[in-house]
N, C-alpha and C positions, 0 to 999 in steps of 0.2 A: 504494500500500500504506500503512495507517493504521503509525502509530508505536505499539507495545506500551510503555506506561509502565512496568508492574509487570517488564517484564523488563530496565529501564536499573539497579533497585535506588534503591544511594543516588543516582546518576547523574541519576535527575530533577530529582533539585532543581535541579540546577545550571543544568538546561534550563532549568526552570522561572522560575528565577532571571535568565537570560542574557536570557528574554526579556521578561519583566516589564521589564527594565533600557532593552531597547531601545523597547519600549512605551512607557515613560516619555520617554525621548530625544526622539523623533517625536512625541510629543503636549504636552512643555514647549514649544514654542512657542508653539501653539494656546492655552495657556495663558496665555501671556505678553501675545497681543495680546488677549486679552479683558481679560486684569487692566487692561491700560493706555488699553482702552474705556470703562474706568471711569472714571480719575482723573483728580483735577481741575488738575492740570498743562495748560497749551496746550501745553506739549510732553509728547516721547513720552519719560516719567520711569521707570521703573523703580524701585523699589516705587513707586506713586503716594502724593503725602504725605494724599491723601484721596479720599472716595468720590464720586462726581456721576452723572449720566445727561443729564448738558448736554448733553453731544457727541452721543447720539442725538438727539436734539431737532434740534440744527443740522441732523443727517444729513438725517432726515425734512422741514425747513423749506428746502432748498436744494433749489429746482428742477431744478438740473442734476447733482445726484446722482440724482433722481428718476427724469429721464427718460434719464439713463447706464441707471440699472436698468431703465428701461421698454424700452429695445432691446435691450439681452441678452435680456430675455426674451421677446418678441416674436421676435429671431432664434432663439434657443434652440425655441422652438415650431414656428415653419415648420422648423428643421433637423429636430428630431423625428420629425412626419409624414411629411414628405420621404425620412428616412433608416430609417426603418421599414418603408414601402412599396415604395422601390426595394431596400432590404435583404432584403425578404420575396421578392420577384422573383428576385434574386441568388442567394440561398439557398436556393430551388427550382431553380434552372439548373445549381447549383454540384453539389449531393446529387445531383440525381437523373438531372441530362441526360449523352449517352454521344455529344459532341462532343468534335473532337480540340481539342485546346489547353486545356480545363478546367481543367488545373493551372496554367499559365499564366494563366488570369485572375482565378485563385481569388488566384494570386499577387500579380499586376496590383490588386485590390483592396485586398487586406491592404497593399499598400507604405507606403502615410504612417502606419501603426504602426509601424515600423520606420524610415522616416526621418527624419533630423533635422528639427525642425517648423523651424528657423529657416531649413536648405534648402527646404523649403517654402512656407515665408513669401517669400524674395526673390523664388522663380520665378512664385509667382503674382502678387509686388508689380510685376514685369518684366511680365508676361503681360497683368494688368489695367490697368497703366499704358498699355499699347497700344491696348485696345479700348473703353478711357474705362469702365470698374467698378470702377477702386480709388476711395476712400472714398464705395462707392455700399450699399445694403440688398441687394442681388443679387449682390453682390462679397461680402458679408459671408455671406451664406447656400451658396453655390456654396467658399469657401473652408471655413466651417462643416464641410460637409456630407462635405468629402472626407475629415476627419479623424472625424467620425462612425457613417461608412459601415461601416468593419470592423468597429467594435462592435457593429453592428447582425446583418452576415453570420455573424459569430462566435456569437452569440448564440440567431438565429432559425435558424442552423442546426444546432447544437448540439440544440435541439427538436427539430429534422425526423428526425437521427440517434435518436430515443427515440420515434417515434411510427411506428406500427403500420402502412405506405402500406395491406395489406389493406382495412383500414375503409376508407379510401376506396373503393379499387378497388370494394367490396360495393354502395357508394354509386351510382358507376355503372352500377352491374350493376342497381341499382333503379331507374335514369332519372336519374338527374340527371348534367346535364350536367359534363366537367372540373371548369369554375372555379366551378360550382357547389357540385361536393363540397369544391373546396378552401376555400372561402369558408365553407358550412354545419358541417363535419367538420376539416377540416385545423386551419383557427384557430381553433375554438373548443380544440383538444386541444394548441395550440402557443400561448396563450395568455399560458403563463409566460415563452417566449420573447420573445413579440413586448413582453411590459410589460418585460423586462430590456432589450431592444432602446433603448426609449421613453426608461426611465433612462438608461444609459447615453449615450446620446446624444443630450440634453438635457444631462447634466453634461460631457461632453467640449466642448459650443458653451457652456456657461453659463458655464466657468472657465476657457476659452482663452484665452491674453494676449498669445502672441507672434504668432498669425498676426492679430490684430483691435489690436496695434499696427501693422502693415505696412498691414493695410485701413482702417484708424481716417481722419476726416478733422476739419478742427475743429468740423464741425457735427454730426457721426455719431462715438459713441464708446459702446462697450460700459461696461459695471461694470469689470472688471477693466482696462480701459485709465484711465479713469476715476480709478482707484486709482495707476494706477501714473503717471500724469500729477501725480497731488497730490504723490506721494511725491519725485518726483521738484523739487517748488518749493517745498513747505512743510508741514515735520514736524508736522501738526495730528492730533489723537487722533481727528478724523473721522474719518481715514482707518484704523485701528483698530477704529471702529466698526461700518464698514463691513465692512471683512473681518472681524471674528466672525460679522455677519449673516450672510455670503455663502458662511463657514463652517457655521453652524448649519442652513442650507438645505442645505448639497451633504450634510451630514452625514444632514438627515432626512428625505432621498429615498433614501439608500442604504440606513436603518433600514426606508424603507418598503417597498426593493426585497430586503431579508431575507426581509422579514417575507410578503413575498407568494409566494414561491419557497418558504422553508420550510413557508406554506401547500397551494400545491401539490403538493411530495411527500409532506405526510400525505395529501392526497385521493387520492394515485395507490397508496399501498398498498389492501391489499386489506383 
């Protein structure tokens, strides 16, 4: 149920007020580490006593910041696909199949939303340590992937729940086969889903830190390990720099995962 502002009175403001306030809280930081991207401080100063773009220069001229980023996002990609396609599977099994245990797996799925990621992180750092995949590209996509996965279920089924099965069924009734009609009919009409899927998990493998510190090895290391490895031996405004970047990206996939959603329910009125 939407919130009636004209019926709070003077009482809005205050709303209005409370959360402007917390809006501010939550994104002064954001602010902080980009002001100190800038300044020409080697260390991390607060107000900077002046302005530079040195530190991105470095960022971009260090190879191993480079290719930190080049595996995030290379994992981030295969996690993507990966987690879109067995999501899309998932979330037809989940909606529409009339198996005992469904809820049970619906649940089984969802769990590393709900569990602590750093429980997560030991048992797989235990699990792969066994089978020779911790600090491996397979170890990193297969941990990825499970922290992924629900966003993707959530997401591409959340569509399925708003689309029509009729049309399809019509579909068959004209020849074509199942996964035909679902391939021709279903996704092109679950579209919005499956690109919210795509985001969202992308950004959950893009900005993960704590399960890709446990899988990290010294040859193989994400962005955000990356980061948290500098931070951890020497307070340089690189690493500043880096996370505004890393910021500005998560920030304008999610402007562009609005902006595609809110295009799709103008196309769905009538």
């Amino acid at each position: 149920m939407l919130l009636d502002f004209d019926r709070l009175g003077p009482w809005k403001w205050v709303l209005i007020t409370i959360t402007t306030l917390v809006c501010l809280f939550l994104m002064l930081p954001i602010v902080f580490i980009a002001a100190l991207s800038f300044g020409s401080s080697q260390w991390l100063i607060f107000p900077p006593p002046a302005w530079t773009t040195r530190w991105y220069g470095e960022l971009f001229a260090d190879p191993r910041w480079l290719q930190s980023a080049f595996t995030s996002l290379k994992i981030a990609a295969i996690v993507t696909v990966l987690s879109v396609g067995i999501g899309f599977l998932a979330a037809l099994a989940l909606n529409r199949g009339t198996f005992a245990g469904r809820e049970v797996l619906r649940a089984l799925f969802l769990t590393p939303m709900i569990l602590p990621v750093v429980v997560l992180a030991v048992a797989l750092y235990a699990f792969f340590l066994k089978i020779g995949l911790n600090g491996t590209m397979l170890g990193f996509i297969i941990a990825h992937l499970l922290i992924a996965l629900p966003f993707s279920i959530i997401s591409i089924g959340s569509a399925l729940d708003g689309f029509d099965k009729s049309i399809e069924d019509a579909a068959i009734l004209c020849g074509a086969s199942p996964w035909e009609a679902r391939m021709r009919v279903t996704v092109p009409a679950i579209s919005h889903g499956l690109f919210g899927a795509a985001v969202f998990s992308f950004l959950a493998s893009w900005d993960e830190v704590v399960l890709a510190i446990f899988m990290a090895s010294p040859t193989l290391q994400t962005l955000p390990v990356k980061i948290w490895a500098t931070l951890r031996q020497d307070l340089t405004p690189v690493i500043a720099a880096a996370s505004t970047l890393l910021i500005l990206f998560t920030m304008l996939l999610m402007i562009i995962a609005a902006l595609v959603r809110r295009g799709s329910k103008q196309g769905t009125k009538p």
